[in-house]
PABAVEX-486399 format. One line per 10 residues: number of its first residue (from 1); their letters; for each residue x, y, z of N, C-alpha, C. Coordinates in nm, 3 decimals. Layout:
PABAVEX-486399
NUM	a	X,Y,Z,X,Y,Z,X,Y,Z; ...
***
This chain:
PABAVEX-486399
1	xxxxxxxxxx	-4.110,-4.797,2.283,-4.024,-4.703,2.211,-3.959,-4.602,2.305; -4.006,-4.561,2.416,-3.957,-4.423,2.479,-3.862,-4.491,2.571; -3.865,-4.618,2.631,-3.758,-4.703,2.735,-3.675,-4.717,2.626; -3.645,-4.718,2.484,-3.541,-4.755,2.400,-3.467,-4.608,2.370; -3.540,-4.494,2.339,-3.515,-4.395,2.325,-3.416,-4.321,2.420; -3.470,-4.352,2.553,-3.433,-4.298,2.709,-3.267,-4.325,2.708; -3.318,-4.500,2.677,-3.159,-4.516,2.717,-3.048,-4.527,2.607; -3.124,-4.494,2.492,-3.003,-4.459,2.431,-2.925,-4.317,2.504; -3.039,-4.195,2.470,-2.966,-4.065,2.526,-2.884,-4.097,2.639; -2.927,-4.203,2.728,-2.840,-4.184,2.852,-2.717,-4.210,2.822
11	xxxxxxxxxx	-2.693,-4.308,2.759,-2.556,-4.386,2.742,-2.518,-4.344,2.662; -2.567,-4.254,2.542,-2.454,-4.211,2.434,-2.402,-4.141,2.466; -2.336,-4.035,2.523,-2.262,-3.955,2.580,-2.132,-4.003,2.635; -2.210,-4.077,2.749,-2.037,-4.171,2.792,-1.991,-4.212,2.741; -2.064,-4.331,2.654,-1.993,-4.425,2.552,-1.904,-4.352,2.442; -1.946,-4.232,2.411,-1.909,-4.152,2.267,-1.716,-4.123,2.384; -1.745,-4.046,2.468,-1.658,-4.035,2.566,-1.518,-4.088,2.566; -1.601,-4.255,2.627,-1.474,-4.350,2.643,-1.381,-4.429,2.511; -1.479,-4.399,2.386,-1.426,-4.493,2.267,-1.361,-4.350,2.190; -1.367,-4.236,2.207,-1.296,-4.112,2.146,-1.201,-4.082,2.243
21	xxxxxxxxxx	-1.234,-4.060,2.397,-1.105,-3.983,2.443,-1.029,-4.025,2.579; -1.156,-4.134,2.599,-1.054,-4.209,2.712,-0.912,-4.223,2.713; -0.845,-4.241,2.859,-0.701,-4.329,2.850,-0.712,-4.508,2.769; -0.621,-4.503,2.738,-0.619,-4.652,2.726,-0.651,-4.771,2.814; -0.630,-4.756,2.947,-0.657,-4.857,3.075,-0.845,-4.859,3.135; -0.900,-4.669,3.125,-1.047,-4.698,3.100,-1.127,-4.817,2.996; -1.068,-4.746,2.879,-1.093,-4.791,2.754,-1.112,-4.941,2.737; -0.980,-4.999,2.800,-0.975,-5.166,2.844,-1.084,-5.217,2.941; -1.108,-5.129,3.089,-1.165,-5.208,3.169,-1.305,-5.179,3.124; -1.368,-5.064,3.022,-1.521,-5.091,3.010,-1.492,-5.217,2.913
31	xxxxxxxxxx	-1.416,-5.210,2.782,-1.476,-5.357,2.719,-1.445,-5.447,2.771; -1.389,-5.478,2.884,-1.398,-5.617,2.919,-1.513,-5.652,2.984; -1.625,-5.506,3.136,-1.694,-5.530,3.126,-1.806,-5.579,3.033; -1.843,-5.490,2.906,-1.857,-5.519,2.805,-1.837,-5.680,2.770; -1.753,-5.707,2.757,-1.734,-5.875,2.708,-1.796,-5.974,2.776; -1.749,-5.933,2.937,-1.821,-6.047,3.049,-1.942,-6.051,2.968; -2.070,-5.950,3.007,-2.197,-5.901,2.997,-2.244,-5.985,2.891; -2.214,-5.940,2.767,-2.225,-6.063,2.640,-2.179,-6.186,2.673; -2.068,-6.199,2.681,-2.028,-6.379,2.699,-2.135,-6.413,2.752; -2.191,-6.361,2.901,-2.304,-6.453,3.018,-2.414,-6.439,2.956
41	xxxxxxxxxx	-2.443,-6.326,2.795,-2.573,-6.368,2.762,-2.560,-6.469,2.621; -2.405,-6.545,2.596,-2.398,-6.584,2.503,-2.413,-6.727,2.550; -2.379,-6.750,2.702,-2.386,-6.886,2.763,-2.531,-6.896,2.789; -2.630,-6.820,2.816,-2.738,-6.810,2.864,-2.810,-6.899,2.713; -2.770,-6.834,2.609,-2.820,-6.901,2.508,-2.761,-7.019,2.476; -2.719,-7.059,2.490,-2.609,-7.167,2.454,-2.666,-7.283,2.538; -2.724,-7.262,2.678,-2.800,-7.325,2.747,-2.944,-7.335,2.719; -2.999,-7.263,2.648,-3.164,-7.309,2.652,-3.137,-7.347,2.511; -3.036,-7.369,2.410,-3.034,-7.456,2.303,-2.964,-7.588,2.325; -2.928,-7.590,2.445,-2.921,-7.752,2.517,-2.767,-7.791,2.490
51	xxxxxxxxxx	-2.696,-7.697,2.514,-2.499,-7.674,2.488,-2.485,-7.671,2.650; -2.396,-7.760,2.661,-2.311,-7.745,2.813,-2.202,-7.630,2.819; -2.227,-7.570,2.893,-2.096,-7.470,2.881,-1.989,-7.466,2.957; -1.909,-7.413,2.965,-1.765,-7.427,3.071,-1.765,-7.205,3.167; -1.841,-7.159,3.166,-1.872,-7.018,3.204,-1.712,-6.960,3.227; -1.676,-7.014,3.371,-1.586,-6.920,3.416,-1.467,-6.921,3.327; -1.421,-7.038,3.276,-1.302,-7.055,3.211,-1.306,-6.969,3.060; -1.478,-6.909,3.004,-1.456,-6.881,2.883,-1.488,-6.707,2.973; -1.509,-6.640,3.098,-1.486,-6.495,3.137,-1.364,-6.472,3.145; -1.246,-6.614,3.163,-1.113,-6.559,3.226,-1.082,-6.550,3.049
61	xxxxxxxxxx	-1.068,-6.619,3.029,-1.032,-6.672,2.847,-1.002,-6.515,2.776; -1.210,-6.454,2.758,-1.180,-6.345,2.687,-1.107,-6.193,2.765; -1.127,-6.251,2.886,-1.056,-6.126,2.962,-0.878,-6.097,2.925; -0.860,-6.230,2.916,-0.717,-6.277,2.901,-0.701,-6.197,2.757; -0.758,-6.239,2.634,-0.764,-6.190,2.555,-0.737,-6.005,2.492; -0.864,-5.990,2.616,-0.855,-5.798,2.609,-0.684,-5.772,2.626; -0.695,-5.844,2.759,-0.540,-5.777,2.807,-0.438,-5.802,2.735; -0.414,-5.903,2.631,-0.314,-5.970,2.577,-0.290,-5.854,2.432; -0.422,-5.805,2.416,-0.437,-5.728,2.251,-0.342,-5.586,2.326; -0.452,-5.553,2.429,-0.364,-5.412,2.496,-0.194,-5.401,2.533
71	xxxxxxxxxx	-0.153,-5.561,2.627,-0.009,-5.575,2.609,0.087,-5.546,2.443; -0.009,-5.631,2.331,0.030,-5.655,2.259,0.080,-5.478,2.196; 0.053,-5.385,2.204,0.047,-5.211,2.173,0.162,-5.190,2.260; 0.205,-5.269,2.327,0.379,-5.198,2.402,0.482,-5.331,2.313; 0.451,-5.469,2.312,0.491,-5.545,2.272,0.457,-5.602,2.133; 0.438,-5.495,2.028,0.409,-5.555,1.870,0.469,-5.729,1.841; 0.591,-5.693,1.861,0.726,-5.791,1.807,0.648,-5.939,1.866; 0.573,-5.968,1.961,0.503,-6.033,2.020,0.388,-6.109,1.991; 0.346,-6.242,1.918,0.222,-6.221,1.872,0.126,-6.281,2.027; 0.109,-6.210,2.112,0.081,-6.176,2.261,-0.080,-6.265,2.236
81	xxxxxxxxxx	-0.169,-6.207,2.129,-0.309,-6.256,2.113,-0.314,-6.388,2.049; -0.202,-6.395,1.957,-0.253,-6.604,1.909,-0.203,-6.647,2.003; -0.081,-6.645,2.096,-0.058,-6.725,2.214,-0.134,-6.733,2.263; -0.208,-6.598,2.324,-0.331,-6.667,2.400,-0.470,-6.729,2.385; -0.485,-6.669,2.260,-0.581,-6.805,2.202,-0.535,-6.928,2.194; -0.464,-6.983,2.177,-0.395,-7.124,2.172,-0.381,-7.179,2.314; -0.301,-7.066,2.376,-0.323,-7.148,2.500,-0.469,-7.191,2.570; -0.528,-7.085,2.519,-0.707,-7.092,2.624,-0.766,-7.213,2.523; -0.734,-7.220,2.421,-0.819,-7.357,2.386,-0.778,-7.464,2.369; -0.603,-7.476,2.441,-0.583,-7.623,2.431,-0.621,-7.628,2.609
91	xxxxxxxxxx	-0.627,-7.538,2.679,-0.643,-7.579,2.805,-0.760,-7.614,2.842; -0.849,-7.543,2.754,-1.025,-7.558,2.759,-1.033,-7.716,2.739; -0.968,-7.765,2.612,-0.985,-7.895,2.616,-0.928,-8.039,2.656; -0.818,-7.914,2.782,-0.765,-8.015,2.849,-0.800,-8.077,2.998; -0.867,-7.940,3.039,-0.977,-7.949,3.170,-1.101,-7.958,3.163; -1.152,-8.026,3.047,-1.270,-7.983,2.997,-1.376,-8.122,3.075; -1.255,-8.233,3.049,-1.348,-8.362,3.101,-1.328,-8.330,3.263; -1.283,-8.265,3.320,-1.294,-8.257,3.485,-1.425,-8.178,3.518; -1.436,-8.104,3.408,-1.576,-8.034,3.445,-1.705,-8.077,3.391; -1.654,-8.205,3.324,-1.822,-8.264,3.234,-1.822,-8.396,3.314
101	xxxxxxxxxx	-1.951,-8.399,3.355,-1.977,-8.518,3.419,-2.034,-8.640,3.349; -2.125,-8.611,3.247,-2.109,-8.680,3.140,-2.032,-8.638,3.033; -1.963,-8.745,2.982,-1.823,-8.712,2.860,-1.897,-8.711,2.737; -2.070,-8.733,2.721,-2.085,-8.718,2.585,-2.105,-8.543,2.549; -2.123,-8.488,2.681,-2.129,-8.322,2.644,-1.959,-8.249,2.669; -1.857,-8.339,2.653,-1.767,-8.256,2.671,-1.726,-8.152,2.545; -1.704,-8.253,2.409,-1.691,-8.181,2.300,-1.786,-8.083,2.244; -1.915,-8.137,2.287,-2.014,-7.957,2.267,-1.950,-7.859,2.367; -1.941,-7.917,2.472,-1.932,-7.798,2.582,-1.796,-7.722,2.595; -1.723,-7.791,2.522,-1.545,-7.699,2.505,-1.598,-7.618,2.364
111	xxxxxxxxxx	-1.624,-7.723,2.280,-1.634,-7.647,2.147,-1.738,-7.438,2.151; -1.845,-7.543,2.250,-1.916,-7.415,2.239,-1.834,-7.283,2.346; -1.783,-7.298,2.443,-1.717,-7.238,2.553,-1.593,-7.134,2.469; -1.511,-7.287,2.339,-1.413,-7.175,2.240,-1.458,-7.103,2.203; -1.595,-7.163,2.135,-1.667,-7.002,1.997,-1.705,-6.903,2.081; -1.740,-6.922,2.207,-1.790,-6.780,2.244,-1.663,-6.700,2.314; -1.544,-6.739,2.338,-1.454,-6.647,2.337,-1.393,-6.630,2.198; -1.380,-6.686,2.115,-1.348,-6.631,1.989,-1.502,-6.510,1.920; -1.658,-6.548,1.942,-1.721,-6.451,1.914,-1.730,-6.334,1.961; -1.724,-6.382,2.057,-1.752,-6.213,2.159,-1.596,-6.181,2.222
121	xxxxxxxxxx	-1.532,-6.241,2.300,-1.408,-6.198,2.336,-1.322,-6.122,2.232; -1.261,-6.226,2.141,-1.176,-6.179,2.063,-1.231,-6.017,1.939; -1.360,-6.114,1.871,-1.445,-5.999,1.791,-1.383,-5.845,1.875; -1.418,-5.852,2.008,-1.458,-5.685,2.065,-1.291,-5.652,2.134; -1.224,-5.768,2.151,-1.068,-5.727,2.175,-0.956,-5.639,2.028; -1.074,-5.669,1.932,-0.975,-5.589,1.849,-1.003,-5.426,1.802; -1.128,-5.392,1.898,-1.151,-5.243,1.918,-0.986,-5.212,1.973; -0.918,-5.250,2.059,-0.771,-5.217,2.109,-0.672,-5.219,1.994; -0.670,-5.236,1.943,-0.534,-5.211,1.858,-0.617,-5.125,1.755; -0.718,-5.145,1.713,-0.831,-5.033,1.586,-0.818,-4.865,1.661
131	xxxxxxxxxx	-0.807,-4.877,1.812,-0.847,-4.724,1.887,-0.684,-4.667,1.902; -0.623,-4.744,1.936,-0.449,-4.707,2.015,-0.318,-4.723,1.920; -0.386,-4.823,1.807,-0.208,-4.833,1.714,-0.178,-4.733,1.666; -0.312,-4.652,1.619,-0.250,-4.487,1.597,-0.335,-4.389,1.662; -0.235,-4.294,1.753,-0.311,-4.223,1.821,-0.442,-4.124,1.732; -0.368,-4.091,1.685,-0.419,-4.003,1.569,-0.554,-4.050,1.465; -0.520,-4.147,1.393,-0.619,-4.239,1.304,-0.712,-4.285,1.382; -0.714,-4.358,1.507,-0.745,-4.466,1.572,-0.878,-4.371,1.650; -0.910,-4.271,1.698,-1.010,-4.219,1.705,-1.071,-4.199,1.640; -1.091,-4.151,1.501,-1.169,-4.188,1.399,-1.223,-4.283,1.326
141	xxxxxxxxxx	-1.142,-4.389,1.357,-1.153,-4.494,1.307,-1.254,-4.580,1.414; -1.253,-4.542,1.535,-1.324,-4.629,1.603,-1.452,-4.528,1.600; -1.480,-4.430,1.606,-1.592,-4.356,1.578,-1.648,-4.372,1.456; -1.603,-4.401,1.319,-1.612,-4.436,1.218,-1.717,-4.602,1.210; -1.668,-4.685,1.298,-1.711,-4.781,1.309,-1.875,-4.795,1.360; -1.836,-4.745,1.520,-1.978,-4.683,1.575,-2.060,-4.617,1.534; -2.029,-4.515,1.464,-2.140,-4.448,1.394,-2.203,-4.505,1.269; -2.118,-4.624,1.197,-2.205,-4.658,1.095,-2.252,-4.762,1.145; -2.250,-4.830,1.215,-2.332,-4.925,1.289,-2.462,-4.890,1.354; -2.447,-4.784,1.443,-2.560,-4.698,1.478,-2.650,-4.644,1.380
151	xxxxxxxxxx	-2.614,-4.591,1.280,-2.707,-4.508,1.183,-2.735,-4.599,1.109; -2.668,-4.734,1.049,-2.756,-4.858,0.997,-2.834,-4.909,1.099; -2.832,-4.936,1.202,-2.916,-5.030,1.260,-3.056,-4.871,1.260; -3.030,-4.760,1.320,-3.154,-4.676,1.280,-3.228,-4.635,1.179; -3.188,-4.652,1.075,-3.221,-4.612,0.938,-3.289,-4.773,0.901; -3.252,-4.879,0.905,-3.302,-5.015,0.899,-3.405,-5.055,0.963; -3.396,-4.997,1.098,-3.539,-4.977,1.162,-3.646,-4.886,1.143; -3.650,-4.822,1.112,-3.741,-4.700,1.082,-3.769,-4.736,0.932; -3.676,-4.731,0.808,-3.690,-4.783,0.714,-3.800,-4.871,0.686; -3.779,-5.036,0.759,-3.778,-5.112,0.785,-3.969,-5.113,0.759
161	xxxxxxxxxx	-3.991,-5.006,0.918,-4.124,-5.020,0.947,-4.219,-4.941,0.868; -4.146,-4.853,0.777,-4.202,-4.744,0.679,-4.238,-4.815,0.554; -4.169,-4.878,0.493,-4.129,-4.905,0.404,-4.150,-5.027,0.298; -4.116,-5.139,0.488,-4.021,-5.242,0.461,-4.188,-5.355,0.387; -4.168,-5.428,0.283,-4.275,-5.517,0.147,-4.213,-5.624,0.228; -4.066,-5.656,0.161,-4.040,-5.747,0.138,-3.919,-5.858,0.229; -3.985,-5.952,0.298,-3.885,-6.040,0.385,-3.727,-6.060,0.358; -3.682,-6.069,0.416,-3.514,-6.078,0.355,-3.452,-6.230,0.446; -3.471,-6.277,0.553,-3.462,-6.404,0.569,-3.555,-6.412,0.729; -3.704,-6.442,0.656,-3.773,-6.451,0.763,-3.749,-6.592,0.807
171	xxxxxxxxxx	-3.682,-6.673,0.805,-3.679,-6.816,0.927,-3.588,-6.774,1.024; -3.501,-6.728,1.010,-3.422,-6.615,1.109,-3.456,-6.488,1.208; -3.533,-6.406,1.116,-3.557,-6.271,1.148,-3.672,-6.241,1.080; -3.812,-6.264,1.118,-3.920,-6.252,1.050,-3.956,-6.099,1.019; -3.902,-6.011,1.075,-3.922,-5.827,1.092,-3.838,-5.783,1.023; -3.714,-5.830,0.909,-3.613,-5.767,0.872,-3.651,-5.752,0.693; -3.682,-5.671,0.629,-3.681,-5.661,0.501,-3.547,-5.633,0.404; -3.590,-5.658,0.296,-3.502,-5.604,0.200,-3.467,-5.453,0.159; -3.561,-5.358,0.213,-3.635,-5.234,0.221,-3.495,-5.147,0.342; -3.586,-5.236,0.422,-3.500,-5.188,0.604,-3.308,-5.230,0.574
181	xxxxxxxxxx	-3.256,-5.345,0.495,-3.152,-5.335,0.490,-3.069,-5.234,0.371; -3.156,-5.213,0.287,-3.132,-5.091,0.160,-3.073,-4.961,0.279; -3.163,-4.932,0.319,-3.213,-4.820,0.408,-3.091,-4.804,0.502; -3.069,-4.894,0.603,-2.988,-4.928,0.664,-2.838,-4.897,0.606; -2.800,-5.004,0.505,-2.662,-4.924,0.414,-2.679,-4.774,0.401; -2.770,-4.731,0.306,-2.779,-4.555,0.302,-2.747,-4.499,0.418; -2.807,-4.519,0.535,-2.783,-4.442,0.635,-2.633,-4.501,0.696; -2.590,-4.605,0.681,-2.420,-4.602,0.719,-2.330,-4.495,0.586; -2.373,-4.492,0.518,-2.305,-4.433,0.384,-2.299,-4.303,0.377; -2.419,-4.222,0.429,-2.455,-4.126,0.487,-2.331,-4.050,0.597
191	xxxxxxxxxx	-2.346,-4.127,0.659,-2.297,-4.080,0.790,-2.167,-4.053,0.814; -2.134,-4.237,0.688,-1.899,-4.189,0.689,-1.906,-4.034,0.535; -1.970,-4.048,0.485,-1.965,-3.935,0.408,-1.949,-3.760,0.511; -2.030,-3.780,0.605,-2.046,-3.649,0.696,-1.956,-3.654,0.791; -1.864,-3.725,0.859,-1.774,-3.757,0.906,-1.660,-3.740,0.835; -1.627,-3.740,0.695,-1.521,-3.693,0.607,-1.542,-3.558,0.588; -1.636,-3.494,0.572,-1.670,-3.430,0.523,-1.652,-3.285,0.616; -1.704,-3.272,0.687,-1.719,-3.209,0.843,-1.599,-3.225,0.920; -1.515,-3.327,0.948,-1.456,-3.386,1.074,-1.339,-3.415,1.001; -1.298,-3.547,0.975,-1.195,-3.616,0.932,-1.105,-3.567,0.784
201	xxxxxxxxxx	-1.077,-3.447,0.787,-1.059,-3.400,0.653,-0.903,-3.447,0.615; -0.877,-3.532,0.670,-0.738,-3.572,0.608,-0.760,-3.726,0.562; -0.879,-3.788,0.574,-0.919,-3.931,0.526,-0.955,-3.903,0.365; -0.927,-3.980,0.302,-0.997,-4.016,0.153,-1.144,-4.052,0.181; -1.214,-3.972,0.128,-1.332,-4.043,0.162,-1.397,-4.171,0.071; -1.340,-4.146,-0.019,-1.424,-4.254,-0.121,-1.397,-4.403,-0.051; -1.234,-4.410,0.031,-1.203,-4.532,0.107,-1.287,-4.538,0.251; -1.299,-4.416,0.295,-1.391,-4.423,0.459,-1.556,-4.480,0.397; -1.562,-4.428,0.232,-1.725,-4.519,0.222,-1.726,-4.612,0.196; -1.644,-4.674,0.162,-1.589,-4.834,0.086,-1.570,-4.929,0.199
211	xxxxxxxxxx	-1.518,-4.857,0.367,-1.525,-4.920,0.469,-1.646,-4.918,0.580; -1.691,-4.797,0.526,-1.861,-4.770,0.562,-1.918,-4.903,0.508; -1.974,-4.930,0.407,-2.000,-5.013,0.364,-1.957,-5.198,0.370; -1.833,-5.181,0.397,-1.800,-5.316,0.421,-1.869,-5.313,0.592; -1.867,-5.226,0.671,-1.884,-5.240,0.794,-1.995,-5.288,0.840; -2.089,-5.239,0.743,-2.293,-5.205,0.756,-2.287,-5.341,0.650; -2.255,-5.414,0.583,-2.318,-5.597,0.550,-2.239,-5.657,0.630; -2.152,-5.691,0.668,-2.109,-5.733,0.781,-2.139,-5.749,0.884; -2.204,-5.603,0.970,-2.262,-5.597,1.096,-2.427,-5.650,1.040; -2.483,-5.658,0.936,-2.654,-5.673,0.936,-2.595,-5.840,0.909
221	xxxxxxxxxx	-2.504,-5.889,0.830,-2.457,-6.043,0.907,-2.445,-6.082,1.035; -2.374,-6.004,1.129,-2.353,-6.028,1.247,-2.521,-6.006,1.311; -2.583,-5.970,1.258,-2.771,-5.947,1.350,-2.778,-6.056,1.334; -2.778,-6.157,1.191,-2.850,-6.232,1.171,-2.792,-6.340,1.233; -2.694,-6.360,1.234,-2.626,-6.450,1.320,-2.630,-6.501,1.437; -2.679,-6.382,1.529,-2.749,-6.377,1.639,-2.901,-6.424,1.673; -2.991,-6.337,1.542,-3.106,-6.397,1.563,-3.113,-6.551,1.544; -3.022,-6.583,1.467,-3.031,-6.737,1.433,-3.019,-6.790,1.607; -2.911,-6.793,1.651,-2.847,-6.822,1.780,-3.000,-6.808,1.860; -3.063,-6.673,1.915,-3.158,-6.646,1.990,-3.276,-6.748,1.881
231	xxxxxxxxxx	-3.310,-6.745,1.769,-3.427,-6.839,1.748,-3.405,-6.977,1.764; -3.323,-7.032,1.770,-3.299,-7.134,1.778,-3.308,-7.198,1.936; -3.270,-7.097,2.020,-3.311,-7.112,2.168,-3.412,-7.083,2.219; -3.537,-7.060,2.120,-3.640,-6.982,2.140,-3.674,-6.901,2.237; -3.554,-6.774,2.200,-3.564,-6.651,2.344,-3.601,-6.554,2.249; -3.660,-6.437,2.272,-3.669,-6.330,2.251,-3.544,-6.230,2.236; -3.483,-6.197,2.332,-3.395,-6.115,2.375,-3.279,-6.194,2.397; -3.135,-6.145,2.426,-3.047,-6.242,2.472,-3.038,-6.190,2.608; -3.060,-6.082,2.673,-3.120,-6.059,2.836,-3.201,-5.943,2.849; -3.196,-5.883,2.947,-3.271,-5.760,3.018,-3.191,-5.613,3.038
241	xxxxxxxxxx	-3.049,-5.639,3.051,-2.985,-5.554,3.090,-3.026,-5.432,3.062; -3.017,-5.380,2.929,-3.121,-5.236,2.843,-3.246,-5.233,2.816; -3.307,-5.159,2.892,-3.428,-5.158,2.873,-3.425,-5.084,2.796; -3.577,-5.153,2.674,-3.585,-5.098,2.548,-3.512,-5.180,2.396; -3.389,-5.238,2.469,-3.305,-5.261,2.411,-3.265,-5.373,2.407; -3.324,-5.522,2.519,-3.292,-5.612,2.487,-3.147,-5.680,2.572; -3.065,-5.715,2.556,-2.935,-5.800,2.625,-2.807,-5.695,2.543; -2.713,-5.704,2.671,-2.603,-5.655,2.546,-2.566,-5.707,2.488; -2.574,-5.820,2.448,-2.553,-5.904,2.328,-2.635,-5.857,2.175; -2.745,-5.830,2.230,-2.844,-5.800,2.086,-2.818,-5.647,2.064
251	xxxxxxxxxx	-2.718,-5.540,2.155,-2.689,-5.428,2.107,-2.513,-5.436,2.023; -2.493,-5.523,2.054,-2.328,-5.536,1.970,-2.328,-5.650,1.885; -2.426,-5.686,1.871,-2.451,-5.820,1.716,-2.439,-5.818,1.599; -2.381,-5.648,1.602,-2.353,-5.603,1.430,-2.208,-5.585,1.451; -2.160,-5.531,1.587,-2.074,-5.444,1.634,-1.925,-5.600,1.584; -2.004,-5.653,1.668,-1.901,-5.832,1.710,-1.873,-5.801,1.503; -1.943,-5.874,1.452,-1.890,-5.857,1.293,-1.855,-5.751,1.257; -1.884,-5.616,1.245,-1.821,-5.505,1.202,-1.704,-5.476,1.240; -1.667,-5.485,1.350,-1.527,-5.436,1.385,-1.381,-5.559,1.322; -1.457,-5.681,1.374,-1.375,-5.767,1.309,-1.319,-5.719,1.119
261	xxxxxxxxxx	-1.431,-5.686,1.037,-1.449,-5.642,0.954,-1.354,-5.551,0.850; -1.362,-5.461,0.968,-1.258,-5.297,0.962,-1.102,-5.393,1.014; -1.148,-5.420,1.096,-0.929,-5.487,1.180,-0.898,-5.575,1.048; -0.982,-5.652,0.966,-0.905,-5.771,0.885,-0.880,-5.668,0.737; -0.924,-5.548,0.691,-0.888,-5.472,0.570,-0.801,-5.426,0.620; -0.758,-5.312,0.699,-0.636,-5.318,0.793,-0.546,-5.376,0.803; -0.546,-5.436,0.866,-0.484,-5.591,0.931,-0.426,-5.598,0.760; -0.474,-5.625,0.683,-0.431,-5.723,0.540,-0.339,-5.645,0.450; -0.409,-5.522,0.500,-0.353,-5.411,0.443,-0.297,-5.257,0.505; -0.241,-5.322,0.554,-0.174,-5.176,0.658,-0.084,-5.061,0.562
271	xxxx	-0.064,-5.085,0.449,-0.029,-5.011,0.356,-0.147,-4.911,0.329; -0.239,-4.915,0.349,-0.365,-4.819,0.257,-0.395,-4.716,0.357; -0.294,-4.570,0.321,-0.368,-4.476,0.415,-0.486,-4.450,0.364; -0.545,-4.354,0.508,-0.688,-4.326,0.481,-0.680,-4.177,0.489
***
């Protein structure tokens, strides 16, 4: 508990930092670090569940990606990000047999190489247009995100271990209750409420809880999704990187679905101020 504790304090500060007041070009080069970091713990798994992977072609892929969303904020008129998804996965499966030596793992090994730049690449490339399309909105909105992600995954844990009777899909996630995910929502619901409330006084709030909420089942989807992925490879962790904390993969496993989450109500509906 105190190596998990530690490093949260350490890192929340910066992180709060770069996703509120960074330039835009910081902002880009941590999530792409960010992306590498996950992708190599998404191949890591992908390999001890017996998937061939293609590595470098899916680091350039989602990198390509970041940069294409960020171009895409000078160049709207542009659809800058499906080009480059299209291009990275007809090329994936056009160089794909030069890099498989046996051809019966080529179609796992492109297929799996796409999903993980569409999971992790793309998922965390659309923090860029959520933080920058409006100067104004777009800091709240990405703080909005983070913080209900954070205060569900804490309130779910603590909950969880207080509380938590009853299993909620133990072949997946044997530690996760029905209790800990109650708990979990409250404390995202909580939090965009105090954030309207305190801070953001020009948002509707009844819509910042309505996206609170879509954000926190979404992201406790995106856990499970993961644990599936990690049980199935029978790992524990998806790496070491955070101590306390597991792989950065298992700290943005709500994050990867939540944000997607928030960009597609948006996205669908760019009419609905907040």
């Amino acid at each position: 508990m105190k190596p998990r504790i530690l490093t949260a304090l350490i890192l929340l500060p910066p992180v709060v930092c770069v996703l509120g007041w960074s330039p835009w070009w910081l902002f880009l080069v941590a999530l792409i670090a960010v992306v590498e970091v996950a992708l190599r713990e998404y191949f890591h798994i992908c390999r001890h569940s017996g998937f061939t992977t293609f590595p470098v072609a899916g680091y350039l892929g989602a990198a390509a990606i970041c940069l294409a969303q960020a171009a895409a904020l000078k160049f709207p008129e542009i659809p800058l990000t499906l080009v480059t998804l299209a291009l990275f996965g007809l090329l994936t499966m056009t160089f794909a047999p030069l890099w498989t030596e046996n051809l019966k793992q080529y179609l796992a090994g492109a297929a799996t190489t796409i999903l993980g730049v569409l999971y992790v690449g793309w998922s965390l490339a659309v923090l860029i247009p959520l933080r920058f399309s409006d100067e104004a909105k777009g800091r709240y909105l990405i703080l909005l995100l983070f913080l209900v992600i954070w205060a569900g995954d804490i309130c779910a844990y603590f909950v969880g271990r207080t509380m938590g009777r009853h299993l909620l899909f133990p072949r997946v996630s044997p530690k996760k209750t029905v209790e800990g995910a109650i708990g979990g929502l409250a404390g995202s619901l909580l939090v965009a409420w105090g954030l309207t409330h305190w801070f953001w006084h020009t948002a509707d709030w009844r819509k910042v809880m309505l996206l609170a909420g879509l954000i926190n089942v979404a992201g406790q989807v995106g856990d499970f999704v993961e644990s599936a992925m990690k049980r199935g490879a029978e790992l524990k962790d998806s790496g070491t990187i955070l101590p306390g904390h597991g792989g950065m993969l298992d700290r943005i496993d709500a994050l990867l679905f939540g944000s997607v989450a928030l960009w597609l109500v948006l996205a669908l509906d760019n009419q609905w101020p907040l």
